[in-house]
N, C-alpha and C positions, 0 to 999 in steps of 0.2 A: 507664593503659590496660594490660591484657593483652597478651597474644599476638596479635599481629595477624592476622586470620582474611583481609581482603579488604581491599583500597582501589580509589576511585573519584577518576578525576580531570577535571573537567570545566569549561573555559572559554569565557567567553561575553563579548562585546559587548553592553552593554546602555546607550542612551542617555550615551552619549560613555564612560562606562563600560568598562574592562576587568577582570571579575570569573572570580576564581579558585578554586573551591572544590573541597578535597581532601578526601573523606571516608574516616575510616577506623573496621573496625569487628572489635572485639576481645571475644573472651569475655568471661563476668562475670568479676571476677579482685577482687571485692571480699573482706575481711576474712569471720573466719567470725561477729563477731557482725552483720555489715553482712548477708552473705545472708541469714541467718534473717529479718531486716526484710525485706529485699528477694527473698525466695523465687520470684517468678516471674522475675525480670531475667534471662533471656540473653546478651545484647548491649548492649556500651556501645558507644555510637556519637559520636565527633569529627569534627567538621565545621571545618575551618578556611578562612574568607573572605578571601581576597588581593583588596585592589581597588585598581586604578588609577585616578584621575581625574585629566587634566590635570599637575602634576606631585609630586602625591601618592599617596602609596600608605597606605592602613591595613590592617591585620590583626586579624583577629579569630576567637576559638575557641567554639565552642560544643559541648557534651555531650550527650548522649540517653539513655536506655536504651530497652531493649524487652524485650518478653517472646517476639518469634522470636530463633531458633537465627540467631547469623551465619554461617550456612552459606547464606543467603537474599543475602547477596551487599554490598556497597557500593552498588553501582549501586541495589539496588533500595530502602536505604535512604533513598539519594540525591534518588531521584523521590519516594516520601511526604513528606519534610522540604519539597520545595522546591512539592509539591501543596497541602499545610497551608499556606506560605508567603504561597500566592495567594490563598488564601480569607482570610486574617487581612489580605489586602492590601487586600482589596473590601471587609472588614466596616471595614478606617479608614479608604477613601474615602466610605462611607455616614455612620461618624461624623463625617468632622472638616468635609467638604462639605457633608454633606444636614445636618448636624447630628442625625442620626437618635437618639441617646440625648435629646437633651432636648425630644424630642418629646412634646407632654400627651396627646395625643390616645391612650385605651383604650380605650374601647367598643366591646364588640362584634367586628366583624370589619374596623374600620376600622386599627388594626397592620397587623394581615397585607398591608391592602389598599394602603397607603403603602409600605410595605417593597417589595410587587411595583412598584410605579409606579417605583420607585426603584430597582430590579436592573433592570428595563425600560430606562431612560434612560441605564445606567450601561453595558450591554452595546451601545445604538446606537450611543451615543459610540465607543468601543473600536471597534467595527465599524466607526465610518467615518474612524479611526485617529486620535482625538483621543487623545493622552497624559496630558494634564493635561483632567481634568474640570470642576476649575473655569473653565478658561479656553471647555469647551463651553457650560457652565450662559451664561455671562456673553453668549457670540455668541449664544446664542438668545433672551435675553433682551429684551424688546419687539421680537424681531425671528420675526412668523410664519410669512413665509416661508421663512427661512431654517430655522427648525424644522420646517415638514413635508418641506423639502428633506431631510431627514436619515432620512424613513420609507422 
């Protein structure tokens, strides 16, 4: 990394969880045959993950770049990386739950219309602070009143 332009430091409690992530974000400071590839890169961005659980701890580093100026702050890369995070969070509870990739079903508008059935179920759940969605799929399962209890 470069010169470091901003850092962002931010810990959270998350499901017995104690996670620590430092982001920090430094001008391009690559090679000159690197920027010519890389001509729009501004900003490399590290993200490093501290996490506590019970009595382990792992670390982990992850890289970015971008094409804003880090003058745009830590913080505010901080919030897109971990906005992206949540949507790739939702898109593999639809895969590995709903099994939504090995679905045959194309015709037509019938995708689209399982996809919404399925952001539908996954946002009630949440809403009525189910964590693990398989374990809601499973309670509603031959069980209808306990499913319309959840509308």
């Amino acid at each position: 990394m470069g010169k470091l332009k901003s850092q962002y430091v931010k810990e959270e409690k998350n499901r017995g969880r104690i996670e620590k992530r430092i982001v920090k974000v430094s001008k391009n400071n690559l090679d000159e045959a690197n920027k010519k590839k890389w001509e729009s890169v501004n900003s490399i961005i590290e993200v490093e993950r501290i996490v506590k659980f019970k009595e382990k701890t792992t670390k982990e580093i992850a890289y970015f770049i971008s094409d804003l100026k880090p003058e745009v702050g830590a913080k505010y890369f901080y919030e897109g990386i971990r906005s992206h995070w949540q949507i790739e969070s939702f898109h593999y509870i639809k895969d590995k739950t709903f099994l939504e990739d090995d679905w045959k079903v194309k015709t037509k508008h019938a995708p689209a219309n399982y996809s919404l059935i399925r952001n539908l179920a996954i946002n009630i759940f949440r809403n009525r602070g189910f964590e693990c969605i398989q374990e809601a799929i499973e309670k509603c399962a031959n069980n209808v009143p306990f499913m319309l209890s959840l509308l």
